[in-house]
C-alpha positions in Angstrom: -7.7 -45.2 39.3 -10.8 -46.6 40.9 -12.8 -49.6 40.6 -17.2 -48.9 41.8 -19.0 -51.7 43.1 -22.4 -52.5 42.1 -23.8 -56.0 43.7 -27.6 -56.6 44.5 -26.4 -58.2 47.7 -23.7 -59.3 49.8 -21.9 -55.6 49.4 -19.1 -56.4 52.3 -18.4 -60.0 50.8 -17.8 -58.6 47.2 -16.0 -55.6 48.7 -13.8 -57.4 51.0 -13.0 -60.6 47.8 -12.3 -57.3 45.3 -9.8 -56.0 48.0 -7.7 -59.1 48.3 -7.6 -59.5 44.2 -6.9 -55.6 43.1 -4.9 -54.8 46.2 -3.6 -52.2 43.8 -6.9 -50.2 43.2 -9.2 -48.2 45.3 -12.5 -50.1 45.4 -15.9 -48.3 46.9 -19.4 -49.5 47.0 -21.8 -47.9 44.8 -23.6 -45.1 45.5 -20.0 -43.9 47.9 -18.2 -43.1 44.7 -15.0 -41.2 45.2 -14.4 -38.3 42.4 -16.2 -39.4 38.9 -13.4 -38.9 36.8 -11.5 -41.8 39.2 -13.7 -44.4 38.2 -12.2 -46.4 35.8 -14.0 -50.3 35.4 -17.5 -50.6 37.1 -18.7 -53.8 38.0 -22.1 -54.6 38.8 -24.9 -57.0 38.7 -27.3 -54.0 37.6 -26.4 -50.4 36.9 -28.7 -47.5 35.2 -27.1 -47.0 31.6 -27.8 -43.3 32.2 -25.7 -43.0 35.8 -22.3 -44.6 33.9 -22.0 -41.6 31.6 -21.1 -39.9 35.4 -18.0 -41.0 34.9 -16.2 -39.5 32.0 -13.1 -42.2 32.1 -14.8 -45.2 32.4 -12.7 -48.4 30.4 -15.5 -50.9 30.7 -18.9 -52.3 32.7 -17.9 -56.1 34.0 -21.0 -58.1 34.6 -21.5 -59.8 37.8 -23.9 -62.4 36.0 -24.2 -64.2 33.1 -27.3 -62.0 31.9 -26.4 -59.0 30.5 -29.6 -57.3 28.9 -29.7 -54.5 31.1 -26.7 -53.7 29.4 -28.2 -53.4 25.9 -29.8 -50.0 26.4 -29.1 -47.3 23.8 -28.4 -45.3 26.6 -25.3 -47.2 27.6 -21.8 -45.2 27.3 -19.3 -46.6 24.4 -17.4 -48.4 26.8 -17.1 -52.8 26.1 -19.3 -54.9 28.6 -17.5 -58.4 29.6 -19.9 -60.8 31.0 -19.4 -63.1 33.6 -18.2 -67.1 32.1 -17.7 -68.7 35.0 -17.8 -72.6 35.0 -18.5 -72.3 38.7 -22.4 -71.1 38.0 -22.3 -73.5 34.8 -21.6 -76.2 37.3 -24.5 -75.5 39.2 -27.0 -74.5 36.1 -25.9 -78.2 35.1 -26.5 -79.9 38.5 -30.2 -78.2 38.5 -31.0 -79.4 34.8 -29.6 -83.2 35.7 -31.9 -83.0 38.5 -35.2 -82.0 36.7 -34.2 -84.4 33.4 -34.0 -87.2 35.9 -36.7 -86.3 38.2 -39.3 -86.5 35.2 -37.2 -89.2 32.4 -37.7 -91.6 35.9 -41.2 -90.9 36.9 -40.2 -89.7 40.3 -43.8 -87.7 40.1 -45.6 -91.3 39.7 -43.6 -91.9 43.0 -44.8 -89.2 44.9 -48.4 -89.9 44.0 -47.8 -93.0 45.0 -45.9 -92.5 48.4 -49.0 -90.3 49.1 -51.4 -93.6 49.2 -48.9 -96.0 50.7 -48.1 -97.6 47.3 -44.8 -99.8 47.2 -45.3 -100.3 43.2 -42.3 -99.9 40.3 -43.8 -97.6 38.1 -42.3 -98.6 34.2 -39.7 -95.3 32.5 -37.6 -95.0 29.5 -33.9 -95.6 29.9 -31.8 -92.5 29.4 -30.3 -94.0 26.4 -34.2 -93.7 24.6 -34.5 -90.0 26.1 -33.2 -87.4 23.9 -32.7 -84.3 25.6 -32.4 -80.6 23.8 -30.4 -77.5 24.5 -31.5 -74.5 23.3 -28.7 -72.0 23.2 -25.2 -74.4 22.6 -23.2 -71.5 24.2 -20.7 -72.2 27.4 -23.9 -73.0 29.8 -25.5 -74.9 27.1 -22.2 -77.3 26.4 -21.2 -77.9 30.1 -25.3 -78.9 30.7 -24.9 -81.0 27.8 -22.0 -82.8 28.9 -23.4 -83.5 32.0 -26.2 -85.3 31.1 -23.9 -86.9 28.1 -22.0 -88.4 30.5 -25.0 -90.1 32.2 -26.5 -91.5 28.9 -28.5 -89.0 27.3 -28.5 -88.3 23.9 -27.7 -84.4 23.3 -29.3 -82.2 20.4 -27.8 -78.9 20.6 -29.2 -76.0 19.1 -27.9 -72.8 18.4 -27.4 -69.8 15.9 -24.0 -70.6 14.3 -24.0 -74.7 15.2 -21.8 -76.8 17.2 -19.0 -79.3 16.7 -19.2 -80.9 19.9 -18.8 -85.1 18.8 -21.1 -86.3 21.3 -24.5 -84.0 20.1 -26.4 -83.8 17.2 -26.0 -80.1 16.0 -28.7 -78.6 14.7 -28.3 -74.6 13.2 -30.7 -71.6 12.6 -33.9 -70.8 12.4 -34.6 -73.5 9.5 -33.7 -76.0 11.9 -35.6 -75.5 15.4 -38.7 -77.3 14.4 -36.1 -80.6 13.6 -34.7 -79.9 17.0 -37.6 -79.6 19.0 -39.1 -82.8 17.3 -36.1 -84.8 17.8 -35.7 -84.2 22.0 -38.1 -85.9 24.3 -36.7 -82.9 26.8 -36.2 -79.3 26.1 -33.6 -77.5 27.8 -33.7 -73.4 27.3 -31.5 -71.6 27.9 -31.0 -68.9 25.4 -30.6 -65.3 26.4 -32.9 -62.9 25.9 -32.8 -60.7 22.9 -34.7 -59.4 20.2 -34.3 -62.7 18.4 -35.2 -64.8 20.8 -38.2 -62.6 22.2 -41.1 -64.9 22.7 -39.2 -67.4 20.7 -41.3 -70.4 22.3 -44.8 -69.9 21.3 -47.8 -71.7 20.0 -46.2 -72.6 16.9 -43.0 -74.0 18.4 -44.9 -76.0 20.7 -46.5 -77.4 18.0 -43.4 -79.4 17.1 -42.8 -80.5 20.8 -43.2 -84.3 21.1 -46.6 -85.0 22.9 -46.0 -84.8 26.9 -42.6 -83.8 26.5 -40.5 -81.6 29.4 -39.2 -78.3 28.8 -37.1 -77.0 31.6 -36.3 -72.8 31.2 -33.6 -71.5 33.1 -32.4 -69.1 30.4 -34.4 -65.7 30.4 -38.7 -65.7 30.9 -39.3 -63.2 27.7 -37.7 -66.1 25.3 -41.0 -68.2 25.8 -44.5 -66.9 25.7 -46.2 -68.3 29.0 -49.7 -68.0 28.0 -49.1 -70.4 24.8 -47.1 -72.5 27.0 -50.4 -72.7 29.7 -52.2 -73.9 26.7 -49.5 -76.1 25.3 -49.5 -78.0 28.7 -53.7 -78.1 29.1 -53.6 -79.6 25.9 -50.7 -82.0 26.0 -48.4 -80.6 23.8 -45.9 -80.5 26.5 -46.2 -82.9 29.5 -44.6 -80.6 32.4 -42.7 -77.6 32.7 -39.7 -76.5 35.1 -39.7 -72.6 35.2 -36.7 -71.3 36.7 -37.3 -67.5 34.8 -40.0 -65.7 34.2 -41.6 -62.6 32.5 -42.0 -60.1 34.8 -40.2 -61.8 37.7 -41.4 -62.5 40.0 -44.3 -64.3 38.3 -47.5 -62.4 39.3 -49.3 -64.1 42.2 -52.5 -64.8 39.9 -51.0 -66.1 37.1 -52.3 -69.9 36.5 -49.1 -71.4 35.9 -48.6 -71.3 39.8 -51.5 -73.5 40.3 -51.1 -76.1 37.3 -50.5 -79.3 38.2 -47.4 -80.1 35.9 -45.5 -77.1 36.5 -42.6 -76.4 39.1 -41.7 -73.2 40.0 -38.3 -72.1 41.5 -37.2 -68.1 41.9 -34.2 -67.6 39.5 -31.9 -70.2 41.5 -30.7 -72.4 39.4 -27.1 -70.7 39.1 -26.1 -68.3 41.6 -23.1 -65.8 41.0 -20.7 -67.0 43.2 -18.3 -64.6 45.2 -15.0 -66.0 45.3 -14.8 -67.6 41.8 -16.8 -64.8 39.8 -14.3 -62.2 41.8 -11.3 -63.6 40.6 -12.4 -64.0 36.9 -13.4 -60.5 36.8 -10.7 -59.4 38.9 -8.7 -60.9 36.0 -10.5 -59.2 33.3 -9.4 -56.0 34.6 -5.8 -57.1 35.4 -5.9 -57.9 31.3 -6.9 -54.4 30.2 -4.5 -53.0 32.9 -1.8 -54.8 30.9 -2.7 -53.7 27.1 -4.6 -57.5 26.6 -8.1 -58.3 25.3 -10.9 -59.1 28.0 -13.1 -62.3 27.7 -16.0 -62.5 26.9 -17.0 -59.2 25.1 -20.4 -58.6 25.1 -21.7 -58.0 21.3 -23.9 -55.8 21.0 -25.3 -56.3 17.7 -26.1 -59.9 18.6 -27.4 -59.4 22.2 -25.0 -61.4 24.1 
């Protein structure tokens, strides 16, 4: 019984935190498999659908991330893929998304520009209470971002496929209902995975029903939003500024204008990182579960994407 490693980085860290939580198993480091028939659970942040069916008693993929589209290929063996819930990143998805909301709901930018001219001057904002903020995709992420900003005084719209009963948002559901959504939240927050649902989800017409000079902030996945309707969303007002933390391809080509425009912000895919010790022990657990006869959490769906 062996457990293959796939990370993107960091190899001896993950090796060395799967060691001390599966003393039990024998643990290698992708490509140094042992026999293929010993691999039993593969865990990796990316992993060619094709290589897996190498191993012909394979129990299940485990994620090493919260995205799991690779994973969607019809090449993939008939084995369940778990991702990765770990309130560790969703702590830090949170952080980054408080940080942008308040950056922009206070004017910080009018700050700057003012710094820049030595220009002590209060500049006049709208109190969190008056700044509705929207999450698109009301999943694990979406609720603990939610929460966050709850707590400091913003009112929460939450959107997603099947609704919420979260008390302290305004649920909105479906299809039928983004346009409401996106009306009602002076901030957008995406965060939706991608699939072929969401695809290009935010496009000319959806920004159509943006409030005028509102934020969106997109730390979900870069193909839910189509970039070139969102350039001309911003030149034309639509939406005030954008905070791009995915894009489609990333990285974002070196020509492509949103790099230059002044009310965009760029950062690389950082706004949650996978992190070692607390993502090794959830998975480690995972495995532990199937080990035992139980049901691992959460179960990718296939059908749905996510």
């Amino acid at each position: 019984m062996a457990l293959l490693l796939h990370p993107s980085r960091d190899e001896d860290r993950w090796l060395a935190a799967f060691q001390g939580e599966l003393p039990e198993m024998d643990i290698y480091l992708w490509p140094d498999a042992p026999a293929p028939a010993d691999v039993e659970f593969v865990v990796a942040s990316r992993h060619d659908p094709v290589d897996l069916h190498r191993y012909p008693n394979l129990r299940a993929v485990l994620a090493m991330g919260a995205g799991i589209e690779q994973y969607m290929s019809p090449e993939m063996p008939d084995v369940p893929v778990m991702r990765l819930a770990d309130p560790a990143m969703s702590d830090e998805m949170a952080a980054y998304v408080v940080h942008w909301v308040v950056h922009f709901q206070k004017r910080m930018e009018a700050y700057l520009a003012n710094q820049s001219v030595s220009t002590w001057r209060e500049e006049p904002y709208v109190t969190a209470d008056e700044y509705p903020v929207g999450i698109l995709g009301f999943g694990g992420i979406g609720e603990r971002i939610g929460r966050a900003l709850a707590d400091l005084g913003f009112p929460i719209n939450a959107w997603s496929r099947t609704g919420s009963d979260a008390g302290w948002a305004t649920s909105f559901t479906g299809l039928s209902e983004l346009h409401g959504f996106l009306e009602a939240s002076t901030a957008v927050v995406n965060v939706l995975p991608h699939t072929t649902d969401t695809e290009g989800l935010l496009d000319s017409t959806r920004f159509d029903h943006f409030r005028p000079g509102s934020l969106l902030i997109n730390l979900g996945r870069g193909a839910t939003t189509n970039e070139s309707d969102l350039l001309d969303a911003l030149n034309d007002g639509r939406v005030g500024n954008a905070v791009l933390d995915v894009t489609e391809p990333e990285p974002m080509a070196g020509d492509n204008p949103l790099w230059a425009h002044p009310n965009v912000r760029i950062t690389p895919h950082v706004a949650g990182f996978t992190l070692i010790r607390s993502a090794s022990t959830l998975i480690a657990a995972n495995i532990r579960r199937m080990l035992g006869g139980e049901e691992p959490y959460p179960v990718v769906d296939r059908s749905r994407g996510y």
